[in-house]
C-alpha positions, 0 to 999 in steps of 0.5 A, spaced: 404 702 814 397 704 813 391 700 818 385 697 816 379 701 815 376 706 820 373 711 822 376 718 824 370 722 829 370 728 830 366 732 835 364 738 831 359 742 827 361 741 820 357 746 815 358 745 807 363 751 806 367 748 812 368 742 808 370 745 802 374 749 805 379 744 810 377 737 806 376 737 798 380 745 797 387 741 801 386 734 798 385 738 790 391 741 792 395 736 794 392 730 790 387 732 785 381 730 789 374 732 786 367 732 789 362 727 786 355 724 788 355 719 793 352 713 790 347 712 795 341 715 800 344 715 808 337 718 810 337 720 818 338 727 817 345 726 815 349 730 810 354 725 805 360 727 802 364 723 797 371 724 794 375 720 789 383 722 787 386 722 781 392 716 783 384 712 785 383 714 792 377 714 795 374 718 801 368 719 804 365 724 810 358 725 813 357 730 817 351 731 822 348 737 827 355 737 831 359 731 828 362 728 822 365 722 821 371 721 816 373 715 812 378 713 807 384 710 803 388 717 801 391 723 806 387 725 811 387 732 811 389 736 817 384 739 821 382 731 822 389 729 824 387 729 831 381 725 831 380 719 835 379 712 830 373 708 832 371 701 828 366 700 824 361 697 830 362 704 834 359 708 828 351 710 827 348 704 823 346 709 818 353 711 817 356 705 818 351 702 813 351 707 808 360 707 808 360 700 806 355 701 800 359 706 797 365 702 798 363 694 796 359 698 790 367 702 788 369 694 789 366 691 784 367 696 780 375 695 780 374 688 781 367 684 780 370 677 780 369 680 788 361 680 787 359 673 787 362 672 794 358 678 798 360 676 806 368 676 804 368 682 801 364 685 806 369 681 811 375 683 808 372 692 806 378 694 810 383 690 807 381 690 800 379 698 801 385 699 805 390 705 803 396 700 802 393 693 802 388 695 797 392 692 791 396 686 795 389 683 799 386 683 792 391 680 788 392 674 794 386 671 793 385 673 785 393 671 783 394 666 789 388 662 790 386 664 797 393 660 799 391 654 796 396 650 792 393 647 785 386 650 786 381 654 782 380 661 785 373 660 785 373 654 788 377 657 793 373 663 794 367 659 794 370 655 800 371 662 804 365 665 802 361 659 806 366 660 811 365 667 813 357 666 812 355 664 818 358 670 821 362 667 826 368 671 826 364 678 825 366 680 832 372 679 831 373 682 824 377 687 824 382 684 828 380 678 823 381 681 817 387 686 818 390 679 820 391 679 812 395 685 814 395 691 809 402 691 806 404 693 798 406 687 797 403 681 796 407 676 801 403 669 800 406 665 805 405 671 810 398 671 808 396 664 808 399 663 815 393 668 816 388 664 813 389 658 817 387 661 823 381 662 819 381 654 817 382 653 824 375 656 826 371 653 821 373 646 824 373 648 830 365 651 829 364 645 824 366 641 830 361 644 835 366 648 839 364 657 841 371 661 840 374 667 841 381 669 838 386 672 841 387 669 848 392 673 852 396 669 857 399 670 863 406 670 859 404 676 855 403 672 849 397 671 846 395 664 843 390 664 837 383 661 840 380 660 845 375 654 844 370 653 849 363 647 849 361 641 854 364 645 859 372 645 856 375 652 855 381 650 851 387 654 848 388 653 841 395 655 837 395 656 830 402 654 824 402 653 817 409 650 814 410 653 807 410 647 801 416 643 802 418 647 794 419 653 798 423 652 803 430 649 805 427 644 809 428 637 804 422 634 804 415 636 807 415 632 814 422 636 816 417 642 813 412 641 819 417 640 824 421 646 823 415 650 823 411 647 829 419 647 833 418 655 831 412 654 835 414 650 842 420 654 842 416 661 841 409 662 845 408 655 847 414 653 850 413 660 854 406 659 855 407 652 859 404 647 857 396 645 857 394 648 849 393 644 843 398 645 836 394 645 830 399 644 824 395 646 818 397 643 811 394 646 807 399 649 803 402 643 801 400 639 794 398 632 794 404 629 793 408 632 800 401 631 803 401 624 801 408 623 805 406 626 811 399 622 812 404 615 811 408 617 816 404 621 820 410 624 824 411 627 831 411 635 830 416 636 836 409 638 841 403 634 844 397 635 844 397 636 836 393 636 830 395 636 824 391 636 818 390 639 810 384 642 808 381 643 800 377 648 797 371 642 797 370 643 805 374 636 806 379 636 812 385 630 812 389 629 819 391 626 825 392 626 832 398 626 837 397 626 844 391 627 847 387 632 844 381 635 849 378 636 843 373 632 840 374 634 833 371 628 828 366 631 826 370 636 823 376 632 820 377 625 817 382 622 822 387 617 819 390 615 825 
């Protein structure tokens, strides 16, 4: 399966004839590639190419004096197979720059319900831009609202958007991004587990919490965050229980349990203790998120918090254990 978008850098010299020769005369054959203007200006002496295939492809190649940087969701041709892949922060910024503005304008160009909301299509490029995940990473957010049951799909957008736009999580964004992974096929449960990690953030910064995801541990496991301020370094582990509709589970508070139990059985138990358990229910509609707040169960670990955010920024949940995380700001306890 193919990756989010990256570079391929090639340490060589690349005049025009060469391009021609070993990157457009071997993707016309293979896909009917054809050589088009690049829509913009990248400046610094820096030579752009762009190619767009018959099947919808699109790549792009700038070269300089004695090296070239390659990017695109179609075949790689040949005599770039070897090249070493590198992310968008360790390419020049011009090229950088200029790759992102090719890419966002194509895009909109295929989906301008995008444009409004200009850091998620940025954040997501490499997914939405992706040679496998172009279509299904779309489609989520377009057909099935972000994850979000009964919501309109501008208002979930809406929400990311804001989400995204302070920039948290930009260091952290190929990693992020490629969490929503870059699959033919659009599997909603899958993709929403992805954005909890993305909801946790927010409250975890509306809170006043710095963070860093992916924090390896001692068992090999790697846990969703690290969330550090007023000198507390707490790890933070993230579950989303699928609406009770669609799953086997009777009802939606074995629903969370069955999910959570999924978790302390996995890295938790292995982890040994010590992290907090986020059991987000945003997936769940009001009725089932209902039953959960009156009863406000147990989720088989402790510390836990568990919770149910909407498109409108508004953050329901609870508490069990003692969580070493102040939080009120973030989420509207009901305990």
């Amino acid at each position: 399966m193919a990756r989010p978008l990256r570079f391929r850098y090639s340490p060589e010299s690349w005049s025009h004839g060469r391009v021609e020769r070993q990157v457009l005369h071997p993707l016309q054959a293979n896909i009917g590639a054809r050589a088009v203007s690049p829509r913009y200006d990248i400046g610094g002496g820096w030579e752009t190419h762009r190619f767009e295939m018959d099947n919808g492809d699109v790549a792009l190649f700038v070269r300089g004096d004695d090296e070239a940087y390659w990017m695109g969701n179609t075949e790689t041709p040949q005599p770039l197979w070897r090249t070493n892949k590198i992310g968008w922060d360790d390419a020049p910024y011009r090229v950088a720059r200029w790759a992102r503005r090719e890419l966002i304008d194509t895009l909109y160009d295929e989906d301008p319900w995008l444009e409004p909301y200009p850091h998620l299509s940025w954040f997501f490029l490499p997914v939405f831009m992706s040679k496998d995940g172009r279509e299904s990473t779309r489609a989520f957010f377009r057909d099935h609202a972000g994850g979000f049951p009964d919501a309109d799909r501008d208002d979930v957008l809406a929400y990311f958007e804001e989400l995204l736009k302070p920039g948290t999580l930009d260091p952290y964004r190929h990693t992020m991004a490629g969490k929503l992974g870059t699959s033919e096929r659009v599997d909603a449960v899958r993709m929403s587990a992805a954005m909890a990690e993305f909801i946790a953030a927010k409250i975890l910064t509306d809170a006043g919490y710095g963070l860093t995801p992916e924090i390896e541990v001692t068992t090999g496991h790697s846990l969703d965050f690290r969330a550090e301020g007023d000198g507390s370094n707490v790890l933070v582990e993230v579950t989303r229980p699928q609406a009770p509709s669609t799953r086997a589970a009777s009802g939606p508070i074995a629903a969370i349990r069955d999910t959570a139990e999924t978790k302390t059985s996995g890295q938790l138990s292995k982890h040994g203790g010590g992290a907090v358990l986020f059991v987000d229910c945003s997936s769940f509609p009001d009725d089932a998120w209902r039953a959960i707040v009156a009863e406000r169960p147990d989720v088989r670990h402790r510390p836990a918090v568990v919770y149910r955010t909407r498109p409108s920024g508004h953050v329901e949940g609870y508490r069990k254990g003692s969580v070493p995380l102040a939080l009120s700001a973030a989420i509207d306890f009901v305990d």
